[in-house]
LUMGUGU-559978 format. One record per residue: x, y, z of N, C-alpha, C in turn; residue in three letters; residue number from 1. Coordinates in steps of 0.05 Angstrom, whole numbers, plus 5000, padded with zeros to 4 digits. Layout:
BEGIN
- X/Y/Z/X/Y/Z/X/Y/Z/ALA/NUM
...
//
This chain:
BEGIN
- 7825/1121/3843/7834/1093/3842/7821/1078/3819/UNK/1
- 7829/1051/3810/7821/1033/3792/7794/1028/3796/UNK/2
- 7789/1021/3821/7761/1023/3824/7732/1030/3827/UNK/3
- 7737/1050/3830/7717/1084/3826/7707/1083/3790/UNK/4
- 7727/1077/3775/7708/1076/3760/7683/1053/3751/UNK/5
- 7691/1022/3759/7679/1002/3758/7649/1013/3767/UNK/6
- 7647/1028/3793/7628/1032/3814/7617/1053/3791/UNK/7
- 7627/1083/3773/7610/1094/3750/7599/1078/3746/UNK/8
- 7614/1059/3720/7590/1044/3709/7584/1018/3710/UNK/9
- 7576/1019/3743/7558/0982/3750/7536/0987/3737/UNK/10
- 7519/0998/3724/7496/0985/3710/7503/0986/3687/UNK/11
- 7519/0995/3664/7530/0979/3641/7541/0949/3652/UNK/12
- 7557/0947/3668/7577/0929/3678/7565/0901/3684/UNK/13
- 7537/0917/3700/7521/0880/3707/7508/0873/3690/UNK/14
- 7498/0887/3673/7473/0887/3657/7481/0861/3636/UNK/15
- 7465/0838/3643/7472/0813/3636/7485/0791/3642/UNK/16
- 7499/0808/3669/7503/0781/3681/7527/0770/3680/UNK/17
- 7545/0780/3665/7561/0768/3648/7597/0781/3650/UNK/18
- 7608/0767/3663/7645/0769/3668/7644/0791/3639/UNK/19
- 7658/0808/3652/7677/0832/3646/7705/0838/3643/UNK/20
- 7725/0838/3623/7749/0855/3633/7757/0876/3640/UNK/21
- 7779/0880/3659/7784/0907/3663/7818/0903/3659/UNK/22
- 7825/0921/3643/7860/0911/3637/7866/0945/3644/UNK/23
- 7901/0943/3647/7911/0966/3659/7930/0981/3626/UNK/24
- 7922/1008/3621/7929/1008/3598/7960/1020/3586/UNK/25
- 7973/1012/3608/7997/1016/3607/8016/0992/3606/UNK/26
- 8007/0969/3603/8030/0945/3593/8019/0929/3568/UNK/27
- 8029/0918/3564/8033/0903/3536/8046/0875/3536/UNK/28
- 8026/0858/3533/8037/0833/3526/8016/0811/3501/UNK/29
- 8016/0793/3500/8001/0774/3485/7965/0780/3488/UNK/30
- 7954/0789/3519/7931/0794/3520/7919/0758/3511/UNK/31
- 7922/0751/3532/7898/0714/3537/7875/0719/3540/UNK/32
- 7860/0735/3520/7829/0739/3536/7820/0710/3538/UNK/33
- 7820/0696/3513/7807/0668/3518/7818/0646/3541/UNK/34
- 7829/0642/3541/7842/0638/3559/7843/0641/3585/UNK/35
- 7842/0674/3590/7829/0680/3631/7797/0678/3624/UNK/36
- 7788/0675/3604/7753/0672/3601/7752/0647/3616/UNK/37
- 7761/0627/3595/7768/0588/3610/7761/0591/3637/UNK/38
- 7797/0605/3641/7795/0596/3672/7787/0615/3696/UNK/39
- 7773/0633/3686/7743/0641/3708/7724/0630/3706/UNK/40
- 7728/0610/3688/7695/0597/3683/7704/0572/3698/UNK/41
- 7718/0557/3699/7726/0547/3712/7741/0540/3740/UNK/42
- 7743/0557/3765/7740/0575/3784/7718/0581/3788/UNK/43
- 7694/0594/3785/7679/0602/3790/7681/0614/3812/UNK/44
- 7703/0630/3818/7702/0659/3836/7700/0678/3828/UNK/45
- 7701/0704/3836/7691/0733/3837/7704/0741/3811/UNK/46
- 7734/0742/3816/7752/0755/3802/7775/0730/3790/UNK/47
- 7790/0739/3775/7813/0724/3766/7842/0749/3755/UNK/48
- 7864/0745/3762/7874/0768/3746/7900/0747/3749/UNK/49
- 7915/0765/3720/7946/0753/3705/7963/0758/3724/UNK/50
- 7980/0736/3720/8003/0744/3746/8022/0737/3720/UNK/51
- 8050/0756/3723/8075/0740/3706/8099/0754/3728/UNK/52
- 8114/0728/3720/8139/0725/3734/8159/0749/3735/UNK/53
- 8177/0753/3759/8203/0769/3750/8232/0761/3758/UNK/54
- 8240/0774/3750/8268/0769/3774/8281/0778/3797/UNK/55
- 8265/0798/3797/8272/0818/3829/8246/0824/3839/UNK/56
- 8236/0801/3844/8208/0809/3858/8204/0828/3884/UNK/57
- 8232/0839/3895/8229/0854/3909/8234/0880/3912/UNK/58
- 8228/0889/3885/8214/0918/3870/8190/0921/3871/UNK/59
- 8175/0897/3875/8149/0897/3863/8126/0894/3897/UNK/60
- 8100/0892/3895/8083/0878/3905/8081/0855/3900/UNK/61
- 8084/0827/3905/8073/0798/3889/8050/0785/3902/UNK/62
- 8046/0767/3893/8024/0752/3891/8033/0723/3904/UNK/63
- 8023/0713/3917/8019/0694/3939/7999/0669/3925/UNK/64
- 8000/0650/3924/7972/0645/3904/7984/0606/3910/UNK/65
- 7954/0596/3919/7962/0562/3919/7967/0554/3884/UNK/66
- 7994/0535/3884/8008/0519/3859/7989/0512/3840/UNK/67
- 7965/0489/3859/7948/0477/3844/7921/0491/3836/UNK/68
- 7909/0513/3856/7887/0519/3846/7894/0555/3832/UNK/69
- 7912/0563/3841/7910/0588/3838/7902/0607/3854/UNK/70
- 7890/0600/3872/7870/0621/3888/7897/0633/3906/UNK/71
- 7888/0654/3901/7902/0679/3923/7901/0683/3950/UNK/72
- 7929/0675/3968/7923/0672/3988/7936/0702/3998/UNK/73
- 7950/0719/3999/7953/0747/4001/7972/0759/3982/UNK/74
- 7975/0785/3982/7994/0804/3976/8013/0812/3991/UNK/75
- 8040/0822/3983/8059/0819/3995/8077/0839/3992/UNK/76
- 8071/0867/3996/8082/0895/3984/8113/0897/3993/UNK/77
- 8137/0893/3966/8160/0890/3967/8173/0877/3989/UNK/78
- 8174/0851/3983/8180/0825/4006/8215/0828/4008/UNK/79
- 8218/0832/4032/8254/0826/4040/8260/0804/4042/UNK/80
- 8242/0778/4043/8253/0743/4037/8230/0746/4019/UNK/81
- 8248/0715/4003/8228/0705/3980/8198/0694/3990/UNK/82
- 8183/0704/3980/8155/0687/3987/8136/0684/3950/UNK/83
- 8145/0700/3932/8137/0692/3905/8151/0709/3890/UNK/84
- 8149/0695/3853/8167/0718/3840/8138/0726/3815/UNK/85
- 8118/0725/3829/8095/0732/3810/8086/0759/3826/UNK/86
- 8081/0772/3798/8069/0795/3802/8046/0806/3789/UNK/87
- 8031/0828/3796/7993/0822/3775/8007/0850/3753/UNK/88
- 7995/0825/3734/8006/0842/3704/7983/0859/3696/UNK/89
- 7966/0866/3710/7940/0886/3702/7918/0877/3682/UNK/90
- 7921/0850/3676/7902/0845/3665/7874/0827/3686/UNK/91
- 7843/0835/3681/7832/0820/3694/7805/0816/3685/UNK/92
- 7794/0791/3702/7768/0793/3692/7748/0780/3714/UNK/93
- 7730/0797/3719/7705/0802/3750/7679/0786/3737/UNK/94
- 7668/0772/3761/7642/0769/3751/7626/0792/3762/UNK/95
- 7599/0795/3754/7589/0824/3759/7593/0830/3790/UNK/96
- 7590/0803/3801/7589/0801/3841/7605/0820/3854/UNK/97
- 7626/0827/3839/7647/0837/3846/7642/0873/3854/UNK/98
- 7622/0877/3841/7607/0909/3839/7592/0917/3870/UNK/99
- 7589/0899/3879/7582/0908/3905/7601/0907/3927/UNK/100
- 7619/0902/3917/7644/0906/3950/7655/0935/3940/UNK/101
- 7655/0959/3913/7663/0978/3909/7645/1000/3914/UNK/102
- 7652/1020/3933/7630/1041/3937/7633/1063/3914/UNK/103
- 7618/1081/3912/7631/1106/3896/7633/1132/3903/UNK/104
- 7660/1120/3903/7681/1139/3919/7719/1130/3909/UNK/105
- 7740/1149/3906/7757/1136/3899/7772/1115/3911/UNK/106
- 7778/1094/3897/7784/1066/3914/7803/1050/3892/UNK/107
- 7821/1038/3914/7841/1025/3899/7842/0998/3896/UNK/108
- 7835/0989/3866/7825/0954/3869/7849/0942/3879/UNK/109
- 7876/0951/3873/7894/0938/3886/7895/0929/3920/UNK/110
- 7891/0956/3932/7905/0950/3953/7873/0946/3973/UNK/111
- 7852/0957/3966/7820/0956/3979/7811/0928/3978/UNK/112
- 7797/0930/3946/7788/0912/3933/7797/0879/3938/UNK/113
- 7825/0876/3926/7826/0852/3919/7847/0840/3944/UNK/114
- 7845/0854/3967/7857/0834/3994/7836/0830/4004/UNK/115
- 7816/0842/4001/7781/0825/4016/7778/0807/3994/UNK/116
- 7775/0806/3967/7767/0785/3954/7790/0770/3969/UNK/117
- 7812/0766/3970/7827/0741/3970/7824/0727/3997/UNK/118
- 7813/0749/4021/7811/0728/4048/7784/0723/4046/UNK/119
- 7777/0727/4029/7742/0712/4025/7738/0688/3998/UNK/120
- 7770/0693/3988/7779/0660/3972/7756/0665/3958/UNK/121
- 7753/0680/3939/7745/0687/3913/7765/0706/3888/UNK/122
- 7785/0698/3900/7807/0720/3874/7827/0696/3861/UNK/123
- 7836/0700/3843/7843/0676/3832/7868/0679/3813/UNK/124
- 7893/0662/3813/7912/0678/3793/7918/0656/3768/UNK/125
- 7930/0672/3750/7931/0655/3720/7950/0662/3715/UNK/126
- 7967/0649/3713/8005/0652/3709/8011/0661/3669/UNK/127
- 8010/0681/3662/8015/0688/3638/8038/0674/3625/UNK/128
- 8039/0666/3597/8060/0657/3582/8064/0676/3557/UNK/129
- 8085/0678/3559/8095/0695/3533/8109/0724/3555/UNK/130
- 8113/0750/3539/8127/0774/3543/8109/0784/3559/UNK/131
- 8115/0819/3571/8104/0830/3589/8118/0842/3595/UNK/132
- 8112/0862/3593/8122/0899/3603/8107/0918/3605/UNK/133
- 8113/0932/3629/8100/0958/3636/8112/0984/3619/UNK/134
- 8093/0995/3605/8109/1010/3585/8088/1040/3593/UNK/135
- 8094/1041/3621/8078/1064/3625/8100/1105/3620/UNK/136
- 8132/1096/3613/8147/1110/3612/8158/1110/3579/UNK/137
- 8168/1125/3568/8184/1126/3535/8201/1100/3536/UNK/138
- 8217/1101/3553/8239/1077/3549/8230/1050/3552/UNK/139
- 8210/1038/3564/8203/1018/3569/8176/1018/3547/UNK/140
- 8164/1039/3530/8147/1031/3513/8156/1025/3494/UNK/141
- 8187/1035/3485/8203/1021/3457/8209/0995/3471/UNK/142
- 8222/0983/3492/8229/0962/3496/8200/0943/3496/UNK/143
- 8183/0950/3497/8160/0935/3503/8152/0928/3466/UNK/144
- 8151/0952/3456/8147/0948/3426/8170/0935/3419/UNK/145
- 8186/0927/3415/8212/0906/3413/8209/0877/3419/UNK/146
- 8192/0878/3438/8186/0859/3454/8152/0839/3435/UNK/147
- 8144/0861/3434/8122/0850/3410/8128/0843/3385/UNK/148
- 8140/0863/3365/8148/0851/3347/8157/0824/3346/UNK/149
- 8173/0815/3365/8191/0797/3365/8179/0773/3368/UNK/150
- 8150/0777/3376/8126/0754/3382/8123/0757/3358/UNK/151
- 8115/0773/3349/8096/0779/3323/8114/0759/3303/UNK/152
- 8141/0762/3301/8156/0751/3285/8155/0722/3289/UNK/153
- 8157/0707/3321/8152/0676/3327/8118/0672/3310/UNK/154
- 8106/0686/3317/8076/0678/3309/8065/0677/3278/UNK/155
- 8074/0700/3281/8053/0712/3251/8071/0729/3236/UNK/156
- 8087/0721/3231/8122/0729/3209/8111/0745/3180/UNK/157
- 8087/0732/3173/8071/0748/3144/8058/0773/3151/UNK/158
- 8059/0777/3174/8049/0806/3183/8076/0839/3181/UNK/159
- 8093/0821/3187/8118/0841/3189/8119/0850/3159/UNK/160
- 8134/0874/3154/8144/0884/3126/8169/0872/3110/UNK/161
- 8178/0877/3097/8198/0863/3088/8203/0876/3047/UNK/162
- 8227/0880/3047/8235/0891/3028/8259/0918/3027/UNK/163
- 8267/0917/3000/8295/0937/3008/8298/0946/3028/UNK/164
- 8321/0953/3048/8323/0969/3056/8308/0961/3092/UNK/165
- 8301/0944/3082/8290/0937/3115/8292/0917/3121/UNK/166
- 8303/0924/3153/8325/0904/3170/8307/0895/3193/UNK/167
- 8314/0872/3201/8300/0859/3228/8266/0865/3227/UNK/168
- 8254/0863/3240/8235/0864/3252/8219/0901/3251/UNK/169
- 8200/0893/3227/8187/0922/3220/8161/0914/3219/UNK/170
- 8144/0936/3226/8118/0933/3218/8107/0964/3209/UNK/171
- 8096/0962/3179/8096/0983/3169/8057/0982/3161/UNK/172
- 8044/1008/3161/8015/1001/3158/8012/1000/3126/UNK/173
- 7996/0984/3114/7988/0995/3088/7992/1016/3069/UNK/174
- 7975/1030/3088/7973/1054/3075/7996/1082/3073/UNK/175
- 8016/1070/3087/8041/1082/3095/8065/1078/3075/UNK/176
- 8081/1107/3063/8098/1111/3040/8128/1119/3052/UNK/177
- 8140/1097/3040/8173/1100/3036/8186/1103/3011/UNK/178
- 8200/1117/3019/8211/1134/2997/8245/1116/2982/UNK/179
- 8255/1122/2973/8275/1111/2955/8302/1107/2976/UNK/180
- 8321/1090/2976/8355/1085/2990/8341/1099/3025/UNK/181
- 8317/1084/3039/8320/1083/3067/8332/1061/3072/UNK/182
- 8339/1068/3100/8344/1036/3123/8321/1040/3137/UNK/183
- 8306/1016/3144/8278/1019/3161/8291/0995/3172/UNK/184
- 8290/1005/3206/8288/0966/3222/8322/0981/3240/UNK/185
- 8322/0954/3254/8311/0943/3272/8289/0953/3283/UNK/186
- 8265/0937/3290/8246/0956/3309/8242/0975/3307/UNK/187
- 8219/0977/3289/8201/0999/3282/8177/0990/3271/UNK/188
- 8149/1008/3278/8128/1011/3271/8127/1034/3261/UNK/189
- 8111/1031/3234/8099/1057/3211/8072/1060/3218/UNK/190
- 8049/1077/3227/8033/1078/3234/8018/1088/3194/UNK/191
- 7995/1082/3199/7972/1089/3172/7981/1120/3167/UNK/192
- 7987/1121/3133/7990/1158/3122/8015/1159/3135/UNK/193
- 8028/1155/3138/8056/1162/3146/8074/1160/3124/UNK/194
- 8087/1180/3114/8095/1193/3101/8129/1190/3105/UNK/195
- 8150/1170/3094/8176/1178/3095/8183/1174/3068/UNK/196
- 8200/1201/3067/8217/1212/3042/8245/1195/3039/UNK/197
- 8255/1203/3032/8285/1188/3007/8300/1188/3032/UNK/198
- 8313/1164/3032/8344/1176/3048/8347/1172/3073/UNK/199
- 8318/1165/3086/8323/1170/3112/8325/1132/3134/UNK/200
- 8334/1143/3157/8345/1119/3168/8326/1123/3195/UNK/201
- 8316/1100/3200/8302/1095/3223/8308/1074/3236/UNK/202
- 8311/1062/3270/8317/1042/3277/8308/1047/3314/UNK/203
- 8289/1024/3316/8279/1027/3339/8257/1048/3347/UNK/204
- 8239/1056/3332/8230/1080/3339/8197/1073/3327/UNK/205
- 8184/1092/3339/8151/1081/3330/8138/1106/3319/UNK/206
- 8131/1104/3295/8123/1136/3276/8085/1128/3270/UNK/207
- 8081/1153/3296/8041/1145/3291/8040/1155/3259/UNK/208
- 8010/1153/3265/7988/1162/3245/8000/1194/3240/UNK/209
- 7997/1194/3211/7997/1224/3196/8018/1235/3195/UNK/210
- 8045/1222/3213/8066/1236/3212/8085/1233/3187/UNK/211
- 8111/1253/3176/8117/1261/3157/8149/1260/3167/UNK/212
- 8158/1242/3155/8194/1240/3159/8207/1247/3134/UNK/213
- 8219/1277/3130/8234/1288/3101/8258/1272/3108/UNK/214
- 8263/1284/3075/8289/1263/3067/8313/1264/3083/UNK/215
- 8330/1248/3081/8357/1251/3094/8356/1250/3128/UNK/216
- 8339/1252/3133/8336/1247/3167/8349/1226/3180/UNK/217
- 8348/1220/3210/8359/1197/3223/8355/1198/3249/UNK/218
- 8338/1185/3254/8323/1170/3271/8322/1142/3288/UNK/219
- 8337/1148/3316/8339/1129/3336/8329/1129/3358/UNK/220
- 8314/1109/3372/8300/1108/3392/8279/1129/3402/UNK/221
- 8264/1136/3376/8249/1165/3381/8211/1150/3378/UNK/222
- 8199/1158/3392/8167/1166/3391/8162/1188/3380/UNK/223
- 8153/1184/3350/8141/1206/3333/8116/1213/3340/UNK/224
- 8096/1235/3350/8065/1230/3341/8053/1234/3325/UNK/225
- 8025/1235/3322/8006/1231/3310/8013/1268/3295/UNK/226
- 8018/1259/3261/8007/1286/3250/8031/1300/3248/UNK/227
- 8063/1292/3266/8084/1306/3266/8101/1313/3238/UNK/228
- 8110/1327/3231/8135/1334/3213/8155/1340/3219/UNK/229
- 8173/1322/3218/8202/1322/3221/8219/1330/3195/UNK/230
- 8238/1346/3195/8251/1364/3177/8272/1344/3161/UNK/231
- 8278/1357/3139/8307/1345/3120/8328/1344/3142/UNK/232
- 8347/1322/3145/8381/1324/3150/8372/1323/3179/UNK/233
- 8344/1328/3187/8348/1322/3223/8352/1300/3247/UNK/234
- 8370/1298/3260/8372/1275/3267/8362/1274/3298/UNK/235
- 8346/1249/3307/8336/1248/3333/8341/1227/3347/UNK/236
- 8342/1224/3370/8358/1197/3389/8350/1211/3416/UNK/237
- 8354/1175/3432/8360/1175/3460/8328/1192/3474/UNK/238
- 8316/1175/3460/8284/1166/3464/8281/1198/3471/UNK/239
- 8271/1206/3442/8264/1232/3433/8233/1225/3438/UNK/240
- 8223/1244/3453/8187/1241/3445/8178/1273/3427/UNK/241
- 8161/1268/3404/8144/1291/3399/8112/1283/3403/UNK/242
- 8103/1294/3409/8074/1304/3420/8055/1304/3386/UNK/243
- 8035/1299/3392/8015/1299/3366/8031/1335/3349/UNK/244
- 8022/1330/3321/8024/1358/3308/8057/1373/3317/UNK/245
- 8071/1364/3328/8094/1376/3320/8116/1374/3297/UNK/246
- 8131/1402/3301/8141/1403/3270/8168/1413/3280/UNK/247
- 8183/1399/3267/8212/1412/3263/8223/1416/3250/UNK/248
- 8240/1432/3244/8247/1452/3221/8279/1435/3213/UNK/249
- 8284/1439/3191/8306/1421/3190/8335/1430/3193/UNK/250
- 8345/1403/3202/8378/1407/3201/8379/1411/3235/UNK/251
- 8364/1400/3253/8366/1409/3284/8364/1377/3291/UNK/252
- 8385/1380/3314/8387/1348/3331/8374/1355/3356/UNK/253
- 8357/1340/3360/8349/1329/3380/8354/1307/3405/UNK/254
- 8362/1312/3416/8376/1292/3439/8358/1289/3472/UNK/255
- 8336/1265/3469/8322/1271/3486/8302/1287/3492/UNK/256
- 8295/1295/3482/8277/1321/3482/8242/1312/3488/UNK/257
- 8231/1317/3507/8209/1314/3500/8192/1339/3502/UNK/258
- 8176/1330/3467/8164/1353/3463/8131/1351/3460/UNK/259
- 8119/1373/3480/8094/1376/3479/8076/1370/3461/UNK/260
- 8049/1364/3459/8026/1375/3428/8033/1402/3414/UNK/261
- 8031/1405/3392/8030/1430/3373/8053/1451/3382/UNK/262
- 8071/1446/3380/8098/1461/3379/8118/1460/3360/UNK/263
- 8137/1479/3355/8149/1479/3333/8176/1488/3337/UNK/264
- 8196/1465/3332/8218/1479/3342/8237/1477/3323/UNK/265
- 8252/1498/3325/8266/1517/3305/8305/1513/3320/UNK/266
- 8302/1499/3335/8332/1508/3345/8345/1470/3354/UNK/267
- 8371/1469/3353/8366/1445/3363/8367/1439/3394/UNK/268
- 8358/1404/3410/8365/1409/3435/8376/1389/3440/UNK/269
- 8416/1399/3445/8437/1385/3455/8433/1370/3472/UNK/270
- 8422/1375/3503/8413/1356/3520/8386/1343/3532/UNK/271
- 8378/1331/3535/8348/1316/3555/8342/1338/3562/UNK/272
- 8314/1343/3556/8300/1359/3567/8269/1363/3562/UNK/273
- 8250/1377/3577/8228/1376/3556/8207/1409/3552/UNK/274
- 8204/1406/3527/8198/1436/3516/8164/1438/3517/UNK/275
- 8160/1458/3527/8132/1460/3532/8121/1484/3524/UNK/276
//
């Protein structure tokens, strides 16, 4: 559970005295550290964690929480009438106090942890503004990266790329080479050393560190990794994943495919599937 590890390391954790975060590392949004700092300092209870809104709160667990103070009055695991449309976005932050209600042993801050903090009215909620997605699956981590950019663009617009050949909302690293007559964009990230050749078309898709896109390629809704080589004329879609160090040989479509670390594939794959 989430909380088993807190209980490892309570003596890094107290040592000073001093509020901690613990965020969940599978969603993505704006990240308010200053902000939930404020208002645990202001509260002065145990814990504080992000709550953001939905529209079918009854997918979810929500959060119960008084208008004016925030404080958490229970949890509410997939409610059949409305009782809230907030739900905990995984972001949080404990004062050390919090280390002694966790034994060590595996334990779930959700469902252990933080329904005793809340009938002991020390848990506390902070209604997030801006985006938020759980991007713990392929399809919801491009929609989540879509979802950033698109801040990035309201906020800080001199950060995005911009020049021939690239459309909408890109973010390309420095150190990262494009090659002559691409389309780059909608939505995409170039990770550092990334390497694309002549020709090729990208849209929606996020290319880590070290990876290598030859010429003529075409590229939709795909997660490249770290170190990959993707072939001349190959085309990938319909949230293709490759795995760190893979390589594909060119002139093969990929459709869905998710592919392991360090593999190399030579053939193409017509439908969803994943190669191991």
């Amino acid at each position: 559970g989430a909380a088993g590890p807190l209980a490892l390391a309570r003596d890094l954790l107290a040592e000073g005295g001093e509020p901690f975060f613990v965020l969940n590392s599978d969603v993505i949004c704006e990240f308010p550290f200053a902000a939930l700092a404020r208002f645990h300092r202001q509260h002065g209870g145990e814990g504080s964690l992000v709550v953001t809104r939905v529209e079918e709160p009854a997918k979810y667990g929500v959060v119960v929480s008084e208008a004016d103070t925030g404080r958490i009055l229970r949890f509410v695991e997939k409610p059949r009438v409305f009782v809230s449309n907030k739900i905990n976005a995984g972001l949080y932050i404990f004062s050390p106090g919090i280390l002694q209600r966790i034994q060590l042993r595996p334990t779930s801050i959700e469902k252990e942890i933080f329904p005793a903090m809340a009938q002991d009215g020390q848990l506390y909620a902070m209604e997030l503004q801006g985006f938020w997605m759980d991007i713990g699956q392929p399809k919801d981590f491009l929609t989540g990266m879509c979802m950033y950019l698109q801040a990035l663009r309201a906020q800080h617009p001199e950060k995005l790329h911009s020049g021939p050949g690239v459309v909408g909302n890109v973010l390309v690293d420095p150190s990262a080479k494009i090659g002559a007559n691409c389309v780059i964009g909608p939505n995409v990230t170039i990770g550092a050393g990334v390497v694309v050749e002549d020709g090729v078309r990208i849209k929606r898709c996020t290319v880590l560190e070290g990876a290598r896109i030859r010429s003529h390629s075409w590229l939709e809704s795909c997660i490249v990794g770290w170190s990959c080589s993707v072939g001349q004329w190959v085309r990938m879609e319909n949230v293709t994943v490759l795995g760190e160090d893979v390589i594909v040989n060119d002139e093969l479509y990929l459709n869905g495919a998710n592919v392991l670390p360090h593999k190399s594939i030579a053939e193409s794959v017509p439908e969803p599937r994943i190669i191991m």
